[in-house]
N, C-alpha and C positions, 0 to 999 in steps of 0.2 A: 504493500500500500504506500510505502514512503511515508516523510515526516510531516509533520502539521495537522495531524487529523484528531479531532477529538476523544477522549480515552473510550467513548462509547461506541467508536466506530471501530477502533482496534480489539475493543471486550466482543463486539459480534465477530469480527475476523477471527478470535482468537477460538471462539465458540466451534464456528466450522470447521477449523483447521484441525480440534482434538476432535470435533464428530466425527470427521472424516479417516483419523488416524483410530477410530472406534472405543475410545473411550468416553466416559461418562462426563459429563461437565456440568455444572449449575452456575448460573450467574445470577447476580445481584442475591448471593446465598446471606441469607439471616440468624442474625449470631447474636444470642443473647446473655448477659455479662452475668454473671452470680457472685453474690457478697455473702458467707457463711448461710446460704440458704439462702438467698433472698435475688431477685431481680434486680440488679441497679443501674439496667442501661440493655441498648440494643446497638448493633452493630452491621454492617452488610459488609460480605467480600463479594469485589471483582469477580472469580471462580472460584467454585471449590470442585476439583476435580479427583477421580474416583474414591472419591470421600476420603483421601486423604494427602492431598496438597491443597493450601491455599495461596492463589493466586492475585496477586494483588499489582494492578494496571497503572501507571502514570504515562502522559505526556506532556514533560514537562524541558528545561532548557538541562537542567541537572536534577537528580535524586537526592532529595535532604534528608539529613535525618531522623526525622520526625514522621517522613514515608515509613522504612525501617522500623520503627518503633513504632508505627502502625500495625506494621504486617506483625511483630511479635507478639503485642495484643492479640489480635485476632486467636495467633497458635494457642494463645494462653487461654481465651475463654473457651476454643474448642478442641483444648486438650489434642490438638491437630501437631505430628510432629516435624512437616516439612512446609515451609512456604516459598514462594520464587515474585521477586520484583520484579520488575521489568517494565521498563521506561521505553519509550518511543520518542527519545529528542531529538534534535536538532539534525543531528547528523548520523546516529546511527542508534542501535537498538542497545540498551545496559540490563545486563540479568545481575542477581544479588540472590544470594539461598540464602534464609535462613529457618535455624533451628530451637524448636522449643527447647529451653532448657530448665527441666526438673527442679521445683525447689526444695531444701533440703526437707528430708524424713521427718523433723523435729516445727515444721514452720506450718500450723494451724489454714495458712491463707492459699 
């Protein structure tokens, strides 16, 4: 598709491209946040693809990191352990993995 197109136009692109590779994709997937029991927020990813990576769409000039610590939320409220950023700037395409990581055994939250 090339640069400058809106992150919704690259979320459908992205949509066909793993239909067609025949795995499962969800977009605009809803994610809702838990405090000790409790609901304290809702959340949507970009994809979540065969229910176990979440994908999370920018285009933007660069990737801040606040994107990033976006997508690790996300892994956090859905106990989800791979995600993949990936930016569509300016000039070319930027992937980022990351990984949930485990809080210790002793930490309540």
């Amino acid at each position: 598709m090339g640069y400058g197109f809106l992150e919704s136009v690259y979320e459908e692109c992205m949509l066909i491209e793993l239909r067609e590779l025949g795995l499962h994709a969800d977009n605009q997937h809803p994610i809702k946040v838990f405090y000790r029991g409790h609901t304290v927020g809702s959340l949507v990813a970009d994809l979540f693809v065969e229910g176990a990576v979440i994908v999370e769409l920018k285009s933007v000039r660069a990737p801040a990191v606040a994107h990033e610590v976006q997508l690790v939320n996300y892994l956090k409220a859905t106990a989800t352990d791979v995600g993949l950023l990936l930016n569509f700037g300016e000039q070319k395409v930027e992937a980022k993995r990351k990984l949930r990581v485990l809080p210790p055994a002793d930490d309540p939250d």
